[in-house]
C-alpha positions as CSV (number, residue, x, y, z in Angstrom):
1,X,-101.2,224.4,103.3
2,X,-98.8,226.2,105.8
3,X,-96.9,222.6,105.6
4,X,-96.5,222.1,102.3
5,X,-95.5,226.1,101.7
6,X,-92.9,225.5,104.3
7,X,-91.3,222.7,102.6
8,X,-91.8,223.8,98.9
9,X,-90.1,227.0,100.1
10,X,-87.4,225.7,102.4
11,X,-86.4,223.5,99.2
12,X,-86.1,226.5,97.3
13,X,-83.8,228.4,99.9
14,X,-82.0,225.3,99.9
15,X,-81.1,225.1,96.3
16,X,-79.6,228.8,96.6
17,X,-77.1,228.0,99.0
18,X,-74.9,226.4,96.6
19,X,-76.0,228.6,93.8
20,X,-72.8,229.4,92.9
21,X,-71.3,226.5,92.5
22,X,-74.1,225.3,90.7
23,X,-74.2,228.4,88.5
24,X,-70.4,229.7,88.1
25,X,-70.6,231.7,85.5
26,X,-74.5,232.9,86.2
27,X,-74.5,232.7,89.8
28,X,-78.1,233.9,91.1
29,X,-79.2,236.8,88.5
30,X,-81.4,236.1,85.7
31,X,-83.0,238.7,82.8
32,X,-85.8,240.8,83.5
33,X,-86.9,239.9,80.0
34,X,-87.0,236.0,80.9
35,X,-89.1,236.5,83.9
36,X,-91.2,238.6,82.2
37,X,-91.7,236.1,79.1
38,X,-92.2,233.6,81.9
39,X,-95.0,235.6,83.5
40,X,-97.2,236.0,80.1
41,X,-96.6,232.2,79.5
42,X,-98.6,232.0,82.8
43,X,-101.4,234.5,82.3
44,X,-101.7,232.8,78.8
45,X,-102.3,229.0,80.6
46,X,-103.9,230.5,83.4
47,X,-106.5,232.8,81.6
48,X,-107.2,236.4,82.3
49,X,-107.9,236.2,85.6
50,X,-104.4,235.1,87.1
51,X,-104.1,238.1,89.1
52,X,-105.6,236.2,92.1
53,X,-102.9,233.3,91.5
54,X,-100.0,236.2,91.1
55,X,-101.5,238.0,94.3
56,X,-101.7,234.4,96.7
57,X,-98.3,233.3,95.2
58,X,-96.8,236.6,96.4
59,X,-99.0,236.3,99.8
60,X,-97.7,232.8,100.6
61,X,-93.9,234.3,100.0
62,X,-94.8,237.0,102.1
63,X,-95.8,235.1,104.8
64,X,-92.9,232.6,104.9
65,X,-90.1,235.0,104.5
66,X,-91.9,237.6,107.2
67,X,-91.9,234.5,109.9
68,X,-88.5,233.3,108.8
69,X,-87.1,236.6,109.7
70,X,-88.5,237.2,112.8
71,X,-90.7,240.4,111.1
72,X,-92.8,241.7,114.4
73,X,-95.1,244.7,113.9
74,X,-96.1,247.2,111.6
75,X,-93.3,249.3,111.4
76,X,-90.6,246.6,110.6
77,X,-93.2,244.9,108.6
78,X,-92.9,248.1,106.3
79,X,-89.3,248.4,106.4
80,X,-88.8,244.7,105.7
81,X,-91.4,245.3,102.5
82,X,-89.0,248.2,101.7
83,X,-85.5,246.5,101.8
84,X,-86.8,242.8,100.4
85,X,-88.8,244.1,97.1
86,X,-85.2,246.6,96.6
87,X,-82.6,243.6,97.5
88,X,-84.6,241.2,95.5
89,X,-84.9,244.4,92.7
90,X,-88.9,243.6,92.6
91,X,-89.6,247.2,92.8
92,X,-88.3,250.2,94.9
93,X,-90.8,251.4,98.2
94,X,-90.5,255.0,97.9
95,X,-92.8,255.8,100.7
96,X,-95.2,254.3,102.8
97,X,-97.6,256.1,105.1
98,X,-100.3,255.9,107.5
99,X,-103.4,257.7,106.0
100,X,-106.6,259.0,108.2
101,X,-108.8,256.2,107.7
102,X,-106.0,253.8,109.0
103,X,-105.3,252.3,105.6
104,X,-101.4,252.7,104.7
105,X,-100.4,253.8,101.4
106,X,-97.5,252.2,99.7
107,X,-95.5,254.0,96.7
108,X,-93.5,251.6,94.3
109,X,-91.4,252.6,91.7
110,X,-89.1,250.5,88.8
111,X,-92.0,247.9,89.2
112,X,-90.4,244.4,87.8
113,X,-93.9,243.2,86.4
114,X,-94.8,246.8,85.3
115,X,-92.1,249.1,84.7
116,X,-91.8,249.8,80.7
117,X,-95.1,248.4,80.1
118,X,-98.4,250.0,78.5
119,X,-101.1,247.9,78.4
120,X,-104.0,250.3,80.4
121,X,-103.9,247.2,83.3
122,X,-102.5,246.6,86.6
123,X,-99.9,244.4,86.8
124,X,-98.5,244.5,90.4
125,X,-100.8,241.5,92.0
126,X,-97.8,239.5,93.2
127,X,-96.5,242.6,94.9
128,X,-99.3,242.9,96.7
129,X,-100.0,240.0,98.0
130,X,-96.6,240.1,98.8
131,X,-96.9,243.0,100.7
132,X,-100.3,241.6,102.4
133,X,-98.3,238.1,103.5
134,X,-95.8,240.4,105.1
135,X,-98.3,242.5,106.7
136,X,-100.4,239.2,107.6
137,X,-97.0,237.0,109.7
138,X,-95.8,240.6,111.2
139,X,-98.7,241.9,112.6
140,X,-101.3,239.0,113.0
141,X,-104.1,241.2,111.2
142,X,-105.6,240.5,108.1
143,X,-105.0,242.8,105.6
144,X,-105.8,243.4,101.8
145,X,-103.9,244.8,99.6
146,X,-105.0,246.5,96.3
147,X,-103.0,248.5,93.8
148,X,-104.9,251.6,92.7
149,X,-102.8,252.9,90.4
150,X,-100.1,251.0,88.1
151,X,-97.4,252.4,85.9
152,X,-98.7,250.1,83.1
153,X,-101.9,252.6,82.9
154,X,-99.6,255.3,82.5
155,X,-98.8,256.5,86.0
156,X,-95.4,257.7,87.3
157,X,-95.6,255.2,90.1
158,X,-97.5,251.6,91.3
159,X,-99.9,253.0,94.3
160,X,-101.0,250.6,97.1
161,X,-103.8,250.9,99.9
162,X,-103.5,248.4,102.3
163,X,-106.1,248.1,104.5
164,X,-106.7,246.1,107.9
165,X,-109.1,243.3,107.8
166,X,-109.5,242.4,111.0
């Protein structure tokens, strides 16, 4: 798997570095509302319980860009979470901190699968496993991460525990 993830991705970095000549005019943005079409396509064909596709996609990302970059430990993993998910305008971290029980919880604001939405559901799972593959290739650990709250449910912000796993 870690292979073929390598390659897939690798191809996909290296179709970016000519972006804009292949794109001129477009160059490397594209509509919120096209992605988002996009992702209901998918939950459509994949059924209701594509969050665990969403969350593994997002983990195997994590993972590869976390290693690529040379992301060591749990502080830079955070900080790399923080400046990725804004640069790549996925969401915004707002905070992330260390609770008693040695979880860590992550705030995320202008969610790009949730912001605007109300539909009473999470909808944050690539996110997180995002967040989990970044945690995973930094720090060696396992990790899961879960969103507890989502602004699609009516909160002011996405909420994430992430928790070791050994």
């Amino acid at each position: 798997m870690r292979l073929v993830r390598e390659k897939i991705f690798r191809k996909v970095e290296e179709s970016l570095e000519g972006i804009d000549e292949a794109r001129p005019t477009l160059g490397d943005e594209v509509k919120l509302s096209a992605v988002r079409h996009m992702l209901a396509s998918m939950v459509v064909t994949l059924g209701r319980g594509s969050g665990s596709t969403f969350y593994r996609a997002g983990f195997d990302i994590g993972i590869y860009k976390a290693e690529r970059h040379g992301v060591k430990g749990l502080e830079e993993a955070l900080r790399y979470i923080h400046d990725s998910l804004k640069r790549t305008r996925l969401g915004l971290v707002e905070e992330a901190e260390s609770r008693e029980d040695g979880s860590i919880e992550i705030v995320m604001t202008e969610s790009a699968t949730a912001a605007g939405y109300s539909v009473n559901e999470k909808l944050c799972y690539f996110q997180a496993g995002y967040m989990a593959g970044v945690l995973r290739a930094a720090t060696g650990d396992r990790w899961q991460v879960r969103e507890v709250e989502c602004v699609a449910e009516g909160y002011d912000a996405c909420r994430f525990i992430a928790q070791r796993r050994g």
